[in-house]
FIKOLZA-1660 file (N, C-alpha, C; in steps of 0.1 Angstrom, whole numbers, plus 5000, padded with zeros to 4 digits):
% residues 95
   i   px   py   pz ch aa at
   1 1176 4929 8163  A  X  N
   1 1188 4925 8155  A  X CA
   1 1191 4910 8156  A  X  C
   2 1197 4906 8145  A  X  N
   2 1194 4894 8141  A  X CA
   2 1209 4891 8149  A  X  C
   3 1213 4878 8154  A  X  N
   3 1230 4869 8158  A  X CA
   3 1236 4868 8143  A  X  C
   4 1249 4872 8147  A  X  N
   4 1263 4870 8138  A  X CA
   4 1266 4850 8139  A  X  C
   5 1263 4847 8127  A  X  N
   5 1264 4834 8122  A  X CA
   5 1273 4832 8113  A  X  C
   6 1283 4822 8117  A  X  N
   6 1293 4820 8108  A  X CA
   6 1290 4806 8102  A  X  C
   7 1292 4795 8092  A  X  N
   7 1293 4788 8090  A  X CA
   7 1306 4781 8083  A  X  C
   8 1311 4779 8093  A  X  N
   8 1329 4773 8096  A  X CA
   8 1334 4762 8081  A  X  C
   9 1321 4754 8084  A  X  N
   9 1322 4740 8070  A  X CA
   9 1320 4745 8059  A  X  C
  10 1308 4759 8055  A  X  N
  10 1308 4763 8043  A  X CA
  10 1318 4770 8037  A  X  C
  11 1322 4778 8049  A  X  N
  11 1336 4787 8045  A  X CA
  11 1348 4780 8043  A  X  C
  12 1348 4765 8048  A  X  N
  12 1361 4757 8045  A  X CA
  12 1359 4748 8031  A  X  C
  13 1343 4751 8026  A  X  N
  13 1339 4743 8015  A  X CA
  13 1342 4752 8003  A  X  C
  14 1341 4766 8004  A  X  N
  14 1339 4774 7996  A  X CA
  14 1357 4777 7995  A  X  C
  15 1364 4780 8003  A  X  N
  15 1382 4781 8005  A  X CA
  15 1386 4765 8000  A  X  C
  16 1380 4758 8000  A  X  N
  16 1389 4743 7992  A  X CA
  16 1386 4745 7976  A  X  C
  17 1373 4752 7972  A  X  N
  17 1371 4752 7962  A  X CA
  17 1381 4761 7955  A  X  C
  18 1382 4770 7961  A  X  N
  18 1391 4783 7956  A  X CA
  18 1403 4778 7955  A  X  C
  19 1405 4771 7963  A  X  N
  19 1419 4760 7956  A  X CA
  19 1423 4751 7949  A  X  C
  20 1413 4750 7945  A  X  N
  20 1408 4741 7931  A  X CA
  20 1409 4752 7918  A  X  C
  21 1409 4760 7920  A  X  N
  21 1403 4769 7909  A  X CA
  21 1416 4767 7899  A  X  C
  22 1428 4766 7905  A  X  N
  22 1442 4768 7889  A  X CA
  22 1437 4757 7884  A  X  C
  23 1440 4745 7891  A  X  N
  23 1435 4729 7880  A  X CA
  23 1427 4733 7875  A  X  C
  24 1411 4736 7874  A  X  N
  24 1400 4737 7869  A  X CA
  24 1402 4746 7856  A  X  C
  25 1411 4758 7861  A  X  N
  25 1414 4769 7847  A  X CA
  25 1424 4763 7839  A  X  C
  26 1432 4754 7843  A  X  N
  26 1442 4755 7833  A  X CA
  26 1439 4741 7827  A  X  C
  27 1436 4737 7831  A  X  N
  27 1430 4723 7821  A  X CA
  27 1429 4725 7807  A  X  C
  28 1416 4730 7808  A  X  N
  28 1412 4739 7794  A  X CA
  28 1426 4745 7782  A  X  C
  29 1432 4751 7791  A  X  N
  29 1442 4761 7789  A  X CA
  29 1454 4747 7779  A  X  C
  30 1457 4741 7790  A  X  N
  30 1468 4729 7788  A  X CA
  30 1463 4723 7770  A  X  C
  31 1450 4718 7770  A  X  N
  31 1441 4712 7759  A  X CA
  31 1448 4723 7747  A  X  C
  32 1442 4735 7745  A  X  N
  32 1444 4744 7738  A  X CA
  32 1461 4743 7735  A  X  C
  33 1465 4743 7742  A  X  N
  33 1481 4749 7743  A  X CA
  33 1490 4737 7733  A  X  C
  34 1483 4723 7735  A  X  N
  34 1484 4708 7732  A  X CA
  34 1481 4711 7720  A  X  C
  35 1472 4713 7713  A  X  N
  35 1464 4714 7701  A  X CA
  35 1473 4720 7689  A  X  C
  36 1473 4716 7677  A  X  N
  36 1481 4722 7667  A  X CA
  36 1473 4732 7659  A  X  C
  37 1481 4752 7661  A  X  N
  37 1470 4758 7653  A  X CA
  37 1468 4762 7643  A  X  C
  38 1482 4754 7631  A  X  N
  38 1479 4754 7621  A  X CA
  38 1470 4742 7612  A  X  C
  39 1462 4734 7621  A  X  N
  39 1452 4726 7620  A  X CA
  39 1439 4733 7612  A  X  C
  40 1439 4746 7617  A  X  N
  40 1428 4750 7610  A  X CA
  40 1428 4757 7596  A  X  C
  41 1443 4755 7594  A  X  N
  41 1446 4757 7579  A  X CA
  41 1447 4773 7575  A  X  C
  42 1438 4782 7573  A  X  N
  42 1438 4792 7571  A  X CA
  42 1446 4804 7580  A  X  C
  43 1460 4808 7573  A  X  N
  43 1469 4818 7578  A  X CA
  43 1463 4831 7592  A  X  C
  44 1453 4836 7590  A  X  N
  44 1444 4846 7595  A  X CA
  44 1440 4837 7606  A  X  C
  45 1433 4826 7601  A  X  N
  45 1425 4823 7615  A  X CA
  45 1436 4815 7623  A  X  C
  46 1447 4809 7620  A  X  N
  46 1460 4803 7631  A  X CA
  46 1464 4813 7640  A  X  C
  47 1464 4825 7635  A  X  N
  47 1472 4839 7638  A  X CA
  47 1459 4843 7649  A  X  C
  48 1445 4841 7649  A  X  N
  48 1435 4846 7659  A  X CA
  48 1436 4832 7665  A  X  C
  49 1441 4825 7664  A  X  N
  49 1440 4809 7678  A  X CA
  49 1448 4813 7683  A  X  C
  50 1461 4820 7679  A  X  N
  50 1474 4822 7687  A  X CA
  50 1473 4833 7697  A  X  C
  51 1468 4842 7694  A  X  N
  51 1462 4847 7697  A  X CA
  51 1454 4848 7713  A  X  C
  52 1441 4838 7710  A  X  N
  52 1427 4837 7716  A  X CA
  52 1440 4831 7726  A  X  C
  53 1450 4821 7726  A  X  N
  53 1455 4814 7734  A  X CA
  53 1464 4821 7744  A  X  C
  54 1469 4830 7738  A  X  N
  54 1477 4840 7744  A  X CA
  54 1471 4851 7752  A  X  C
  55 1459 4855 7748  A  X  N
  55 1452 4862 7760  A  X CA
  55 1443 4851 7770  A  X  C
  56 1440 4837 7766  A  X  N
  56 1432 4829 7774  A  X CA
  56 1443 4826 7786  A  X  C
  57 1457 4825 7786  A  X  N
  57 1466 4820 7795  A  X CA
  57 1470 4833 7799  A  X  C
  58 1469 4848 7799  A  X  N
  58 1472 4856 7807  A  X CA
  58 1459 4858 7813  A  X  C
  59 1449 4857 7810  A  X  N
  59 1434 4856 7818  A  X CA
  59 1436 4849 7826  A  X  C
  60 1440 4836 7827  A  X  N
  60 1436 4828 7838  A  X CA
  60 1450 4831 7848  A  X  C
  61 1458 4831 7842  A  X  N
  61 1468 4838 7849  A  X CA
  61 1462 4851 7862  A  X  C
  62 1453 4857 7860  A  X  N
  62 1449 4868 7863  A  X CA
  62 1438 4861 7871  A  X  C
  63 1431 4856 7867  A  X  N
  63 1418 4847 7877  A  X CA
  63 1425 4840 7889  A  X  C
  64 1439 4832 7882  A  X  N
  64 1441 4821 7897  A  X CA
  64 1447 4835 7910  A  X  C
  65 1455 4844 7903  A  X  N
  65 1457 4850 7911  A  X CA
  65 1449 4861 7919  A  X  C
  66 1436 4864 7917  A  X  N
  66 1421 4868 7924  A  X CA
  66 1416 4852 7932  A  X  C
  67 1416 4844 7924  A  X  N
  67 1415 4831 7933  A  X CA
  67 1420 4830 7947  A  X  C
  68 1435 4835 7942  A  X  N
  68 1444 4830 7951  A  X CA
  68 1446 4836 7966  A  X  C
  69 1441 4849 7965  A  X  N
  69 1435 4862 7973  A  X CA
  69 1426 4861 7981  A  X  C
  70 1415 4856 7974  A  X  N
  70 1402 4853 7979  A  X CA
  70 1407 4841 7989  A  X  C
  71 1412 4832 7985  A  X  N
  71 1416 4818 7991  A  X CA
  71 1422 4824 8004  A  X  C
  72 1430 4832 8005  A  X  N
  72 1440 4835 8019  A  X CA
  72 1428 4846 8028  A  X  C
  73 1429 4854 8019  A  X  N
  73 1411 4866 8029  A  X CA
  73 1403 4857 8034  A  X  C
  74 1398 4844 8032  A  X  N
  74 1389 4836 8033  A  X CA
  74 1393 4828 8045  A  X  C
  75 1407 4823 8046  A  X  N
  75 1419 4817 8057  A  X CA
  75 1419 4827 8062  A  X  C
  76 1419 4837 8066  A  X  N
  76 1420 4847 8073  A  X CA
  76 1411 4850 8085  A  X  C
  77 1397 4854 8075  A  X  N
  77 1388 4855 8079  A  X CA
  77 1378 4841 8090  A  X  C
  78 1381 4831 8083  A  X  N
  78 1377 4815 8093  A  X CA
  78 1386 4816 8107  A  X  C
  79 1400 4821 8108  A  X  N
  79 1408 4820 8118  A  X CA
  79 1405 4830 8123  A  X  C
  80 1405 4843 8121  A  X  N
  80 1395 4855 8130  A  X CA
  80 1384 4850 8140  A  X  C
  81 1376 4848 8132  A  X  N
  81 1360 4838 8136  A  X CA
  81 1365 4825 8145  A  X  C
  82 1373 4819 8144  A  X  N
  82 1375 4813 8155  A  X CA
  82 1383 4819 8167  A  X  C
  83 1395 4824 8164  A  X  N
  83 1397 4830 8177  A  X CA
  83 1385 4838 8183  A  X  C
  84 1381 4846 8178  A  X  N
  84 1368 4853 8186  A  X CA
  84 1355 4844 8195  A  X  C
  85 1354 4838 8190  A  X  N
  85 1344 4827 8194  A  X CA
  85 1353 4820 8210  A  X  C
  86 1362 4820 8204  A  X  N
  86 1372 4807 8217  A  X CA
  86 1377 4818 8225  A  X  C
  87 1382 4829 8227  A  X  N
  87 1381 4844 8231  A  X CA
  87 1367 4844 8240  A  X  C
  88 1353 4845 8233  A  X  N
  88 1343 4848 8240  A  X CA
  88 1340 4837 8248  A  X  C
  89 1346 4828 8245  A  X  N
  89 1340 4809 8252  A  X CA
  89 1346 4813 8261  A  X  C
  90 1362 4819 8266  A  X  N
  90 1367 4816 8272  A  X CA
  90 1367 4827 8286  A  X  C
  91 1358 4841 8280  A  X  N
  91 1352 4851 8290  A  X CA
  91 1340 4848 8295  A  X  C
  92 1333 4836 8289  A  X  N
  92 1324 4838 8291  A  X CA
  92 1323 4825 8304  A  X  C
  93 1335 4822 8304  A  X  N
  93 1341 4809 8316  A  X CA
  93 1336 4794 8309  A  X  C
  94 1338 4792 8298  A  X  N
  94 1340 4782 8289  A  X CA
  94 1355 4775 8287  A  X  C
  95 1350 4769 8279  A  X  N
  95 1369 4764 8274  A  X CA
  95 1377 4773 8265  A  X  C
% end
């Protein structure tokens, strides 16, 4: 059997990213929202931008908050992993 390996900096690279994720989604989102959708002139297709925009801001709405999840399980899990480790350091007559 193979040692339980954590990598502390990945897991804190991959949890900062996940906190990036609303900026990253809503950007896009903001752009669109900015945009005029009777630009495209034709009644039918303003009505499918309004639309596309209206489901694209409850989507991400729905992503940051899996984001947001992942981000705290992630905090969670790094602070487990260290107490255990500092726990075993400390049985093991360590610091």
């Amino acid at each position: 059997m193979g040692d339980l390996v954590m990598d502390d900096a990945f897991l804190a690279t991959v949890e900062g990213d996940l906190g990036q994720m609303k900026d990253r989604l809503y950007e896009p989102l903001d752009a669109i929202k900015r945009a005029d959708p009777s630009a495209v002139g034709e009644p039918d297709l303003i009505e499918k931008v309004e639309h596309f925009k209206n489901r694209w801001d409850h989507s991400i709405d729905q992503m940051c908050e899996a984001t947001g999840k992942a981000q705290e399980q992630l905090q969670k899990i790094r602070e487990a992993f260290a107490k255990v480790d500092a726990d075993l350091a400390a049985a093991l007559g360590g610091k």
